[in-house]
N, C-alpha and C positions, 0 to 999 in steps of 0.2 A: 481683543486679546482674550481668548479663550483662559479659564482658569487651570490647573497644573494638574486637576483631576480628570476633567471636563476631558484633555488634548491626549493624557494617556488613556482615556476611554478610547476618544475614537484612532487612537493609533492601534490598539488592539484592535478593535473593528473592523480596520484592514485588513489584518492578518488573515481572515477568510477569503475574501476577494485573490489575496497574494498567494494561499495555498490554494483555491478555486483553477489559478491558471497556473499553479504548475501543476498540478496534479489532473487536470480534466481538459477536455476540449469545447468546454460550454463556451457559447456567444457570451462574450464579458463585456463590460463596455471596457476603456482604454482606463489604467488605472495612473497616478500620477508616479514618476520616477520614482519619490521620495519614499513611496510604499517597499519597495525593493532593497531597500536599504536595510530593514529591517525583519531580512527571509529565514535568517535562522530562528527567529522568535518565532515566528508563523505557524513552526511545527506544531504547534499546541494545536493547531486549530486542522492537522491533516485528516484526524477520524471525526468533526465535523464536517467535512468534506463527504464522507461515508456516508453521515447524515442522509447528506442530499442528494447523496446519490443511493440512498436505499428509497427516499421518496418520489424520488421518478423512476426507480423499478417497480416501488409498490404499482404504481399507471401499468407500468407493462405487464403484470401482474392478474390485475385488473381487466384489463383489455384481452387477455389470453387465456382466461380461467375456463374458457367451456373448452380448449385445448387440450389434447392428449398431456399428460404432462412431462413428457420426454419433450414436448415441442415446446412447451411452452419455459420450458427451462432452455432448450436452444436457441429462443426469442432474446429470455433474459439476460443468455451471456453474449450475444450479440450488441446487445445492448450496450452491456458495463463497456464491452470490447472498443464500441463508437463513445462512447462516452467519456473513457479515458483514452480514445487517441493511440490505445494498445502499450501505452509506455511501459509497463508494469511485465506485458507478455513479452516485448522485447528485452529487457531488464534478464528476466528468467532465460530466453536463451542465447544472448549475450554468455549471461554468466554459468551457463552449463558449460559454452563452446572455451571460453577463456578457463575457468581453472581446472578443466580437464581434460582441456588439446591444449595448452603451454604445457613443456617444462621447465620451465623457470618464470620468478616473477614479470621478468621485462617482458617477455611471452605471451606472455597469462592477457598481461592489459593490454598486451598490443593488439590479440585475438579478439577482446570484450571493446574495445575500440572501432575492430572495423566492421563494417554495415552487414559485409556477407554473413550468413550462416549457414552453420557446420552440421553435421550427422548429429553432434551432442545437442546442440541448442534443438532442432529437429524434433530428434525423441523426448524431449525434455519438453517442448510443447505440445505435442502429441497424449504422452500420458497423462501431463497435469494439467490441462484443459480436457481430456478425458474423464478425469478423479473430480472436477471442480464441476461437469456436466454432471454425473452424478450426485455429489452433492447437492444441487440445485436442484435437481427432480424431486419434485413432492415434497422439496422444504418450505416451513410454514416461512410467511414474512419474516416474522421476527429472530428470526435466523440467519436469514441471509442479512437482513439490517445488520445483526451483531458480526454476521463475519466483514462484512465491510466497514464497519467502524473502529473494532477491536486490529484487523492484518494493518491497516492505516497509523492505530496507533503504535506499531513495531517499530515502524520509521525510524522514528524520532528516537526511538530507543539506541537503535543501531547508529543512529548517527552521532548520538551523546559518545557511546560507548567506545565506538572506535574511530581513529585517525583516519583521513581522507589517503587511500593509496595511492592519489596521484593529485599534481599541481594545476589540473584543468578537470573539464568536465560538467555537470547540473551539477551534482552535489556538492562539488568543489566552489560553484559560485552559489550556493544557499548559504555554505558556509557552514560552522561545526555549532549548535546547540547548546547551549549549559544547561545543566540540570533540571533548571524551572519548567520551561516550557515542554522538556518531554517528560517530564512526570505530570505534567497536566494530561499532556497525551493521551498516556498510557493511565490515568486515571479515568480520563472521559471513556475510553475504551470499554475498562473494566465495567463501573457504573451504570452505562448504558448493557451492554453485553446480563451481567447478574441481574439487571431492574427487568429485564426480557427475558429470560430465560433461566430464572431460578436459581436453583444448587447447582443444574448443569452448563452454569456460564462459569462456576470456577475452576472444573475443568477445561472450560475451552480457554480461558485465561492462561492455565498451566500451560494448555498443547502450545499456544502461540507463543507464550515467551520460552518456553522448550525449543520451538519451532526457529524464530528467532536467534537465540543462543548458540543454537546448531549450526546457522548460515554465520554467526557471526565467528566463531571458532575457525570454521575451515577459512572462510574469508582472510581473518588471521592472519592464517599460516602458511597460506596459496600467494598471497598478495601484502601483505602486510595492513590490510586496514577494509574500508569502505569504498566503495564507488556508488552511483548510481544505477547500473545495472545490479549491483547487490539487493540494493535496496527495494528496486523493483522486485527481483526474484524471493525478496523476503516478502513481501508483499503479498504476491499472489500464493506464495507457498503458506503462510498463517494463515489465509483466507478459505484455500482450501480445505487446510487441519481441522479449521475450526465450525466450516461448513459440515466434513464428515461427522465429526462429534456431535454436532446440534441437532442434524440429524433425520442423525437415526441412532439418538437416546443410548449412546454407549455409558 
């Protein structure tokens, strides 16, 4: 019988492993039921996730560096793109096609629902995997680490913040957050983000929960709450923000 400190260690411990497979498509081994149980707490652990995933770009990085650097930034969003499974890019034009071909809520998520995409979601990945190719070209490491770590920890922000729009779905079975864990979140975010990049990580801090606020507002008001495609779309859109800002030193 493990002692009461000892079992909440390594219940947190989990939490990585638990945010590792929803958030990525890495070979995991098989994690035990019991872990699942506990996925809304996990959040803490999504811009950890970032982590690890800016340290297997750093390799592709590495590997591509005598590369033009238009390529070798179309290497590294290839990359993210296999690594997370696309979920995040799906996410964004999901939720282009839903809260702006619905008119009505029931609408909205029936659109963000179904697999097809639309003209909205289309152009919506088009430009911001345009905007995010850009950003990427000729960004140092510790830039792209912060915007992967920092858009990650929006999540959990967004997910404290507002009500699940609908009674199914990923995000509906992660479950809704209490405060703890996503202010770890968005602290690890921050911390990492400012220890890398200066004075100008608390701008990139503002753009993102800017960035954040903004999806969560219309989100709101379109639908009444969060989904999963939200969350994705919030995702890649901080990552973005805070790629262009890091930069190129605005």
């Amino acid at each position: 019988m493990l002692p009461k400190t000892d079992e909440t260690l390594r219940n947190w411990l989990f939490d990585v492993p638990v945010a590792l497979v929803l958030l990525t498509r890495l070979p995991l081994p098989a994690l035990p039921e019991a872990a699942f149980r506990n996925s809304a707490r996990a959040v803490w652990a999504y811009p950890v996730v970032g982590i690890l995933l800016g340290v297997l770009i750093a390799c592709v990085m590495f590997m591509t560096q005598t590369l033009p650097a238009p390529l070798s930034a179309g290497l590294v969003l290839a990359a993210l793109t296999v690594l997370t499974g696309a979920m995040h890019e799906d996410g964004l034009a999901d939720t282009a096609d839903g809260l702006w071909g619905g008119s009505d809520r029931a609408r909205r998520l029936d659109i963000m629902k179904d697999s097809r995409i639309g003209a909205y979601g289309v152009l919506a990945l088009i430009i911001v995997m345009g905007l995010r190719w850009h950003g990427l070209t000729g960004a140092e490491w510790t830039a792209i680490l912060s915007a992967l770590v920092l858009s990650r920890a929006m999540m959990p922000a967004l997910m404290w913040a507002l009500p699940h729009a609908r009674n199914t779905g990923l995000s509906h079975s992660v479950g809704r957050p209490s405060l703890g864990p996503s202010l770890v979140a968005v602290s690890i975010g921050a911390v990492v983000t400012v220890s890398l990049t200066g004075a100008l990580g608390f701008l990139a801090l503002a753009v993102a929960c800017g960035t954040a606020a903004l999806i969560a507002t219309v989100a709101k008001s379109k639908i009444g709450g969060q989904t999963g495609d939200i969350l994705g779309a919030t995702q890649i859109l901080s990552e973005v923000a805070i790629l262009i800002i890091l930069s190129h030193n605005f």
